[in-house]
N, C-alpha and C positions, 0 to 999 in steps of 0.2 A: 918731062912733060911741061908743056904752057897751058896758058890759060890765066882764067881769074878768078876769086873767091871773092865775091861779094856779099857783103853783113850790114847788116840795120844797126845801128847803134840810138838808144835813146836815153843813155846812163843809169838803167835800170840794171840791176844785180841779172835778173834773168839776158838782157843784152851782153854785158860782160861776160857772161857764160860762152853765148853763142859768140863773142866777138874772139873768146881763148882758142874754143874750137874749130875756128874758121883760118885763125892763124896757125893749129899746131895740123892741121890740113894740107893748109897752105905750104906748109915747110915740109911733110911726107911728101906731097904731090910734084912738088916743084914751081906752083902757082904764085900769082902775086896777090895783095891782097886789096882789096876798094873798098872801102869805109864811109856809108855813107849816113848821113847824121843828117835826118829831114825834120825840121822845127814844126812842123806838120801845120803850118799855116799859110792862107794862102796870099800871093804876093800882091801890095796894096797900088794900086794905081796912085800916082801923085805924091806921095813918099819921097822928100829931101832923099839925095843919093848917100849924101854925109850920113844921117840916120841909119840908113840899109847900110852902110859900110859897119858901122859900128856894131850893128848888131850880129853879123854876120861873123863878127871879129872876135867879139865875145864868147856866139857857140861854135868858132872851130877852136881856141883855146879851152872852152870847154869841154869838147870833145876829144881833144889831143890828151888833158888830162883823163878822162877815163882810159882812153887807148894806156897811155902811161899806168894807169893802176889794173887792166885786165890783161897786160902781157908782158912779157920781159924779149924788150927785139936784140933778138941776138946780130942781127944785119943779116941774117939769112932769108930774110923774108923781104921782098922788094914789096912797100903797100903807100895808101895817096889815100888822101881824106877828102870825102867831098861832103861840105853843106847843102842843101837846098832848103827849098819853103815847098811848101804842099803837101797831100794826101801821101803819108810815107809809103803802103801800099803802092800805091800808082807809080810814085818814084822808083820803086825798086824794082818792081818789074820793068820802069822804062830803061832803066840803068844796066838791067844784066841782058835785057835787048841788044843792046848797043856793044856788049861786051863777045869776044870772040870765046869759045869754049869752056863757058859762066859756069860755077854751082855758086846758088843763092843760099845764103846761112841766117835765117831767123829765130829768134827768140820766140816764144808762148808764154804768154800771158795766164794766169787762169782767173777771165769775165765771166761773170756771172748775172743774171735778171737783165736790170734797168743799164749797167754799167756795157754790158756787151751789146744792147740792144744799140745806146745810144754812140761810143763811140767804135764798134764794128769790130773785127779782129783784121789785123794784119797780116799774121799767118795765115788765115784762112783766105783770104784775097789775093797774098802770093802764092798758094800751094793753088788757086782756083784756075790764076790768071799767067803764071810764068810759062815762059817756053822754055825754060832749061831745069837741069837738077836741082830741085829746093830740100834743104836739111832743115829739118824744123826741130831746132832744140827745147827739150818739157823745162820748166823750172825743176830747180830738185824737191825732192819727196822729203818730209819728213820722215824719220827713221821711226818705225813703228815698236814700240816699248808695247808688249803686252803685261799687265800687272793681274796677279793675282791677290786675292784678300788674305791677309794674315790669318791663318785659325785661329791664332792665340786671342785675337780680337775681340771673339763672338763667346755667348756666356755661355756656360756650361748645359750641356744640354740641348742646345740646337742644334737642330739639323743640318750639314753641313750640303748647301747648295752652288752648285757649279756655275761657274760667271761666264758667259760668252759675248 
């Protein structure tokens, strides 16, 4: 099979996730993998080139190291990093457009009140706005411990009531 798997990366523990499983995807499928890593700002008019080079230089070495710590490329997986500036949203649906027989792999966030209101979900704007297969990976769960109260605890005599 071809194609492409394209993934958000923002070096966030939940993007690492989504960037492992986009590559071990990748490598059942026979896909290559695009990597795109959007500084989520927008591009400044009048900005020294030198400047923009630098900074640019900075978050793809930035970014290569996350790729470096969320995969182990065995070289069976053919994948390309791309930087940009902008609404990463926008970006990634403009990117898996452009891409021939695309599945988009995003991370989830979990926002909450003021923080989702202000800066928006990702996932929800590419699961809204994609024209192809989007995988939307959950953060992991914490492992649910149910505890019970010790009887030995409680004094002699009380009634012994049940916790839910």
């Amino acid at each position: 099979m071809s194609g492409t798997v394209l993934v958000g990366l923002d070096g966030s523990t939940a993007s690492a996730r989504a960037l492992a499983l986009a590559w071990d995807f990748a490598r059942a499928t026979g896909r290559s993998v695009h990597v795109l890593h959007t500084r989520g700002v927008a591009t400044r008019p009048g900005v020294r080139a030198v400047v923009r080079r630098d900074e640019e230089r900075r978050a793809r070495q930035e970014a290569e190291e996350w790729i470096a710590a969320a995969v182990i490329d065995d070289s069976s997986v053919r994948w390309r990093l791309e930087v940009a500036d902008g609404p990463p949203g926008r970006r990634l649906v403009a990117a898996a457009a452009k891409e021939e027989d695309c599945v988009l792999v995003v991370d989830t966030h979990e926002h909450h009140g003021w923080r989702r209101v202000l800066n928006g979900s990702i996932s929800h704007y590419v699961l809204s706005h994609a024209g192809c297969p989007v995988m939307a990976v959950p953060p992991p769960r914490p492992e649910l411990v149910t505890v019970y109260p010790d009887p030995s605890d409680k004094a002699v005599g009380e009634p012994h009531v049940a916790w839910f």
